[in-house]
C-alpha positions in Angstrom: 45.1 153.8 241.0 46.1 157.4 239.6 44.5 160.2 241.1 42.4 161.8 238.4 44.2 164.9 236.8 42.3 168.2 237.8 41.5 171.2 235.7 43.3 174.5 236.0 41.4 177.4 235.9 43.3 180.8 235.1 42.9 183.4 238.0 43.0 186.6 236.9 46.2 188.4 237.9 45.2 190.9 241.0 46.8 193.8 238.5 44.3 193.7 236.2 41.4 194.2 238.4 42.9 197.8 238.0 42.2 200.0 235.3 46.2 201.8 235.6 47.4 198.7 236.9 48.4 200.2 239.9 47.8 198.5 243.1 46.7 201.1 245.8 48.9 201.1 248.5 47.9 199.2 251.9 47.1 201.2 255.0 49.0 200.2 258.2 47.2 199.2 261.0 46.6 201.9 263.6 48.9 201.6 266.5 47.3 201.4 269.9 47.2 204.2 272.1 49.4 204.3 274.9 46.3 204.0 277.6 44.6 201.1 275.2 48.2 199.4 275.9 48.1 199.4 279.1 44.6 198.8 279.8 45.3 195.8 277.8 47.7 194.5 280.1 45.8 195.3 283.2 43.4 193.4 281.7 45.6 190.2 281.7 46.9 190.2 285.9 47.7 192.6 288.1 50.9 194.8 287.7 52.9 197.0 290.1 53.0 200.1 289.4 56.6 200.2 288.2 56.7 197.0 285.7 54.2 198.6 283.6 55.6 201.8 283.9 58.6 199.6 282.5 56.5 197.7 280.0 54.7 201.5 278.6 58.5 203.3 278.1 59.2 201.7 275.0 55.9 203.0 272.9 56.0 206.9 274.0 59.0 209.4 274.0 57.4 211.8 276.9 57.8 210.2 280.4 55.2 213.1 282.1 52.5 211.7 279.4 53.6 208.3 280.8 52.9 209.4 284.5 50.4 211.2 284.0 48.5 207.8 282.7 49.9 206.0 285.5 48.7 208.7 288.2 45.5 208.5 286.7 45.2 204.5 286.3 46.0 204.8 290.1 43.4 207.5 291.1 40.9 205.1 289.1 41.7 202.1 290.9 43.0 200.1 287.7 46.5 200.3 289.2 47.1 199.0 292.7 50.4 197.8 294.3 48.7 196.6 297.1 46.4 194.2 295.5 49.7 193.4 293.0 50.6 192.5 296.5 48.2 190.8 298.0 47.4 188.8 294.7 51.6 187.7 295.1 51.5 186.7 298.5 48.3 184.5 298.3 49.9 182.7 295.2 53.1 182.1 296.5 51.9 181.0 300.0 52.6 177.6 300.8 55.2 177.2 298.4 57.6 179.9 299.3 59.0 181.5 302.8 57.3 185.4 303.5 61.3 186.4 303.3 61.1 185.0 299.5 57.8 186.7 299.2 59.0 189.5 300.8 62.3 190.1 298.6 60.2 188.9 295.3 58.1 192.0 296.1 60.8 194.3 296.8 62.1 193.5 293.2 59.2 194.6 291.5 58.8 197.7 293.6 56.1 197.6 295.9 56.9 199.7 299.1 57.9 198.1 302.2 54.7 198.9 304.1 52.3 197.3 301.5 54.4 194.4 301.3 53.9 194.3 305.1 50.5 195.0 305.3 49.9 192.4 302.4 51.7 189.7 304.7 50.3 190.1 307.5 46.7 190.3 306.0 47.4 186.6 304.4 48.0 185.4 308.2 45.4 187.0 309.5 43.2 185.0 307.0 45.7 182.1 308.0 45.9 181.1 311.4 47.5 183.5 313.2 50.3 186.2 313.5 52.5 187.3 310.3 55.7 186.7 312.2 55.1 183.5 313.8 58.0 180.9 313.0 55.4 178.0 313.7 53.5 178.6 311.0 56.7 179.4 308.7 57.9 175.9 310.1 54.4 174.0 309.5 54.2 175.6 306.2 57.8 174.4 305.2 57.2 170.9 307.1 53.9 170.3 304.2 55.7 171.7 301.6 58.5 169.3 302.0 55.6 166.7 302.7 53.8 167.4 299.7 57.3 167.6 297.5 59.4 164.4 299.1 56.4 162.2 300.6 59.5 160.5 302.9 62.3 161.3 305.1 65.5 161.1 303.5 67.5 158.2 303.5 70.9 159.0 303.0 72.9 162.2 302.7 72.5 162.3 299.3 68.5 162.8 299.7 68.9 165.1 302.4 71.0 167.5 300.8 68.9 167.5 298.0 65.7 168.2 300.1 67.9 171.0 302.4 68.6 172.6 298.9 65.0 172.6 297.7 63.9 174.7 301.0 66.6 177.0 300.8 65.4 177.3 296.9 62.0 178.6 298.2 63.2 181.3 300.6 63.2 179.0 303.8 66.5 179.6 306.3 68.8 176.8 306.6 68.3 176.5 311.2 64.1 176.2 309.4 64.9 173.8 306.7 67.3 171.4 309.1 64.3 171.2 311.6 62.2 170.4 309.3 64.1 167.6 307.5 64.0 166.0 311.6 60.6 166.2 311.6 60.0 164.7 308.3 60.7 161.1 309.2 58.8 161.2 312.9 55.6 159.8 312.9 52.7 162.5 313.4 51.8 163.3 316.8 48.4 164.3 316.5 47.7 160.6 315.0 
């Protein structure tokens, strides 16, 4: 069956909607201001202080215009390292050691005592004190519970499960005590 052939109509040609057949000439788009930018991207998550500074340089030439916005995001509350912080720490708890946290934080700038305070707020919400290796050892022990579901069986396994908690910021005395306690049964069954 052949598809029925379809009329053509002619379009007039967008030049002659114009009497000097001059199109007129297309107005860019208005750029966004630098505070619209980076309200935009506060919008989004949370940033430290010094990744948007780092994600702002590129669309102004004057670095004081660029603090100043910062200073004043901060003085508003729109611009927090410490809830950057605390939002880090409560995502990447239970999947990652508080030195990995800690270093991860360090990297995008956030002072030593917010990182501190942030940590030890998270395990006082937890179950007890910030620098207590049984909770970085129970914490490890369900991650590589949740991850593996067994003990290893052979050397091959358990290097591959050693690596995995070293990957996540977990020390190597930690992760080896943990692979032991993998394949006993539980004691509070």
């Amino acid at each position: 069956m052949n598809p029925r052939p379809t009329k053509k109509t002619k379009r007039p040609s967008p030049e002659s909607s114009f009497e000097d057949g001059a199109r007129p000439a297309r107005e860019a788009p208005a750029q966004p201001s630098l505070r619209a930018r980076a309200l935009r991207l506060l919008g989004r998550r949370e940033f430290p202080r010094q990744e948007l500074e780092k994600r702002l340089r590129g669309y102004t030439d004057d670095p004081a215009e660029l603090q100043a916005l910062l200073d004043d995001l901060s003085e508003r509350g729109w611009l927090s390292d410490a809830r950057y912080a605390e939002a880090l720490v409560r995502k990447r708890t239970g999947n990652f050691a508080r030195r990995s946290i800690a270093q991860e934080l360090k990297r995008a700038g956030v002072d030593e005592d917010v990182t501190a305070a942030a940590l030890a707020q998270n395990a006082s919400s937890g179950s007890g004190d910030a620098d207590d290796p049984d909770d970085e050892f129970a914490a490890a022990l369900a991650l590589c519970q949740r991850k593996f579901r067994r003990a290893p069986t052979d050397q091959k396994e358990k290097a591959r499960q050693l690596r995995f908690l070293q990957s996540r910021g977990y020390s190597i005395s930690l992760a080896l005590r943990v692979l032991k306690q993998v394949g006993q049964p539980d004691p509070e069954s």
